[in-house]
Backbone as JSON, one array per atom type, in Angstrom:
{
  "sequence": "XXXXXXXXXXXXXXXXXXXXXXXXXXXXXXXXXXXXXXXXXXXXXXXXXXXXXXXXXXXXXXXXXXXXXXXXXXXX",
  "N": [[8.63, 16.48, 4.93], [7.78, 19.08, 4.3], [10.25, 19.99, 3.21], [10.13, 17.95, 0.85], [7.86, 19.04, -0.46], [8.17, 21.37, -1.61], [10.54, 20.69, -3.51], [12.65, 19.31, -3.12], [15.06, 16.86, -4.12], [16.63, 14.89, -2.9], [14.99, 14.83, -0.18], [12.07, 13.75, -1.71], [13.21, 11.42, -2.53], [13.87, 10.32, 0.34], [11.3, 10.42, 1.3], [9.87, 8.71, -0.12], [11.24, 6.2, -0.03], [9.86, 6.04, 3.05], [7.23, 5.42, 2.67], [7.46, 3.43, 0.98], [8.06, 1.77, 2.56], [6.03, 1.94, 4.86], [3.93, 0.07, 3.14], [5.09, -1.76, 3.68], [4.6, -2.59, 5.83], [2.1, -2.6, 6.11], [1.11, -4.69, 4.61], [2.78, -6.93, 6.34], [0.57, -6.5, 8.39], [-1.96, -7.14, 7.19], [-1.43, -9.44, 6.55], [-1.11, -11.05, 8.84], [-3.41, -10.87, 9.52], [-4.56, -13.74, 9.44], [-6.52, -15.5, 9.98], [-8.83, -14.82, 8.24], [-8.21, -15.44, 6.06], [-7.54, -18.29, 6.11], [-9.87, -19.18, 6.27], [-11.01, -18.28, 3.46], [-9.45, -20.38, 2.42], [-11.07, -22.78, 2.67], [-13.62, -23.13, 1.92], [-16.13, -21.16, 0.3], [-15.77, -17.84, 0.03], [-17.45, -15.49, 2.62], [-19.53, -12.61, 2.07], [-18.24, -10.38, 3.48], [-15.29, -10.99, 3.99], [-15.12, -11.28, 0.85], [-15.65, -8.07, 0.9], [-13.19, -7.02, 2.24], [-11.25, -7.93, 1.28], [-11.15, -7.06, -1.21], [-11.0, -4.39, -1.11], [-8.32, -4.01, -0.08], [-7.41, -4.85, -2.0], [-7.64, -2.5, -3.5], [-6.71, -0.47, -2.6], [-4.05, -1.08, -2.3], [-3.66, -0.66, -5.21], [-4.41, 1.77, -5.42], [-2.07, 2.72, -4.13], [-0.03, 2.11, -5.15], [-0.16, 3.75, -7.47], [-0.03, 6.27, -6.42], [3.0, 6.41, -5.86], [4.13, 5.59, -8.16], [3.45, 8.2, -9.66], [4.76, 9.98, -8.1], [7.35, 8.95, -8.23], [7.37, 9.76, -11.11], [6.84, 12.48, -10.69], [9.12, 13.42, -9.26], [11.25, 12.98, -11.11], [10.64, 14.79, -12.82]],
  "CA": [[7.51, 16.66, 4.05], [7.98, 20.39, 3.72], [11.51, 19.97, 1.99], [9.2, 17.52, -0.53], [7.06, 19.45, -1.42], [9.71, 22.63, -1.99], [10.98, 20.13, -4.61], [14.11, 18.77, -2.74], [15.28, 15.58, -4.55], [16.6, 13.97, -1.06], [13.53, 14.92, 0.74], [11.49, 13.5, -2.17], [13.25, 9.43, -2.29], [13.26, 9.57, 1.35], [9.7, 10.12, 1.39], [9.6, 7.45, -0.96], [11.07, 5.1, 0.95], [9.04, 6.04, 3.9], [6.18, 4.92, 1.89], [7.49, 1.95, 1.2], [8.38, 0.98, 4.51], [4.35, 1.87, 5.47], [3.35, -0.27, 1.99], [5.67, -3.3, 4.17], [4.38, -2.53, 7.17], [0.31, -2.77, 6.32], [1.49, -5.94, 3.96], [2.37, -7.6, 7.24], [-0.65, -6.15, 8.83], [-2.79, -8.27, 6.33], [-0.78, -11.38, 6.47], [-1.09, -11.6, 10.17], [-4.69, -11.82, 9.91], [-4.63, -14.96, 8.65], [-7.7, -16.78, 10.02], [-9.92, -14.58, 7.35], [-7.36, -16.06, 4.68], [-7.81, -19.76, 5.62], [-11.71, -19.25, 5.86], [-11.0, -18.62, 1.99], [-9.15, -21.81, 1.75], [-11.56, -23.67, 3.39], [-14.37, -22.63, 0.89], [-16.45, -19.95, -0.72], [-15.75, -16.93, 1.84], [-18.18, -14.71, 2.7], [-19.52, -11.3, 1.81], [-17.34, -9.45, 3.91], [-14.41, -11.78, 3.52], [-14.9, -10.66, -0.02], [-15.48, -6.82, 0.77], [-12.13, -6.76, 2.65], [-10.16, -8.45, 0.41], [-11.37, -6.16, -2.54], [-10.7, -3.08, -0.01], [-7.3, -4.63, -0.18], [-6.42, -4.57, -3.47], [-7.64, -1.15, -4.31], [-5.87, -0.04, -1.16], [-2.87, -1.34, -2.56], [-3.69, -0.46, -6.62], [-3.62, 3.54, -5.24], [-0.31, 3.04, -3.46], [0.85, 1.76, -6.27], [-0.38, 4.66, -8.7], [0.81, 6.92, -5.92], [4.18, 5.66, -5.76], [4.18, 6.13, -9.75], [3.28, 9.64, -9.34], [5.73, 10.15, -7.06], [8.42, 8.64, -9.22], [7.35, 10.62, -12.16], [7.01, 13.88, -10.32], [10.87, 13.62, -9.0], [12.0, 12.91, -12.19], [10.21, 15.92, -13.26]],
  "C": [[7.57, 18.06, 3.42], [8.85, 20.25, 2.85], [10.38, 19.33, 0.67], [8.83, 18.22, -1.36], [7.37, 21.03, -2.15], [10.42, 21.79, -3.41], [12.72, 19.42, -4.45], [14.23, 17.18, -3.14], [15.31, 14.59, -3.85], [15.58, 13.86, -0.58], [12.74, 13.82, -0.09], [11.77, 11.23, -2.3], [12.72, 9.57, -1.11], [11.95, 9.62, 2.19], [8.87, 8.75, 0.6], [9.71, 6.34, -0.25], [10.5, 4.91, 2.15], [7.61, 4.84, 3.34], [5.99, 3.27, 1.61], [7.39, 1.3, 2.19], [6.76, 0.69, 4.83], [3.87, 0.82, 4.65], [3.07, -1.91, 3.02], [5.25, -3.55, 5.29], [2.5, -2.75, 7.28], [0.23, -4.31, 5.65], [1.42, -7.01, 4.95], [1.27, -7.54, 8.4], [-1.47, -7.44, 7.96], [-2.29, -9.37, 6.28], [-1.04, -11.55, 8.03], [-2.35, -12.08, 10.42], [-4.9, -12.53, 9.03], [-5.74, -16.01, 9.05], [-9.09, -16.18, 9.09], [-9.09, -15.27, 5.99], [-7.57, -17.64, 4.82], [-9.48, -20.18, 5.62], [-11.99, -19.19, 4.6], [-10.78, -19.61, 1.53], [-9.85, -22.41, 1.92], [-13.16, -23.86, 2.69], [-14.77, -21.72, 0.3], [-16.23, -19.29, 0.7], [-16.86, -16.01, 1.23], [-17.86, -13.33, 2.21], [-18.4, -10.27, 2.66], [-16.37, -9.96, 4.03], [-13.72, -11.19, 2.21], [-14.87, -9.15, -0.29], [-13.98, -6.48, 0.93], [-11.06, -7.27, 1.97], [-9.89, -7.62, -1.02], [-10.7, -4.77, -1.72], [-9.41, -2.73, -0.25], [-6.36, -4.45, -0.78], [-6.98, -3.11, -3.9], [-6.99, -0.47, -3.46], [-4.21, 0.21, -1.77], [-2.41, -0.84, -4.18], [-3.59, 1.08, -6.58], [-3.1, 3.35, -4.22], [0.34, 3.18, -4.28], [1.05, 2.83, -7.13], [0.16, 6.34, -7.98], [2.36, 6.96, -6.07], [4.6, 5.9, -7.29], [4.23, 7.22, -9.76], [4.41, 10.19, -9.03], [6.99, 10.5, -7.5], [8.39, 9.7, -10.26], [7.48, 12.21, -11.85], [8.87, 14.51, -9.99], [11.62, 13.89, -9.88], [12.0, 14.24, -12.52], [11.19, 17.73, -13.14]]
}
């Protein structure tokens, strides 16, 4: 992390791919709990059904914009 943020190119992917790895690693976190996912199939899901699922995707929408960042800063 230090190298990173010193501006070391190396340091900076394999912080990247760290990242990823964590992205793949909370991904199957959320797929495992799968009995709030077939309570969706099964009809309307509930309020907190729907909090956590929204949680979810913004969770995942700043990784993403991280991860952009990231990219763009290296380049930089």
């Amino acid at each position: 992390m230090e190298q990173a943020n010193a501006g070391n190119i190396t340091a900076l992917r394999e912080l990247g791919s760290l990242i990823e790895r964590n992205d793949r690693m909370e991904v199957e976190r959320t797929m495992a709990d799968k009995p709030k996912a077939d309570a969706v199939a099964a009809g309307k899901p509930g309020k907190k059904v729907i909090d956590e699922m929204r949680a979810a995707e913004a969770d995942a929408d700043l990784m993403a914009e991280l991860e952009r960042e990231a990219a763009q800063n290296a380049t930089h």
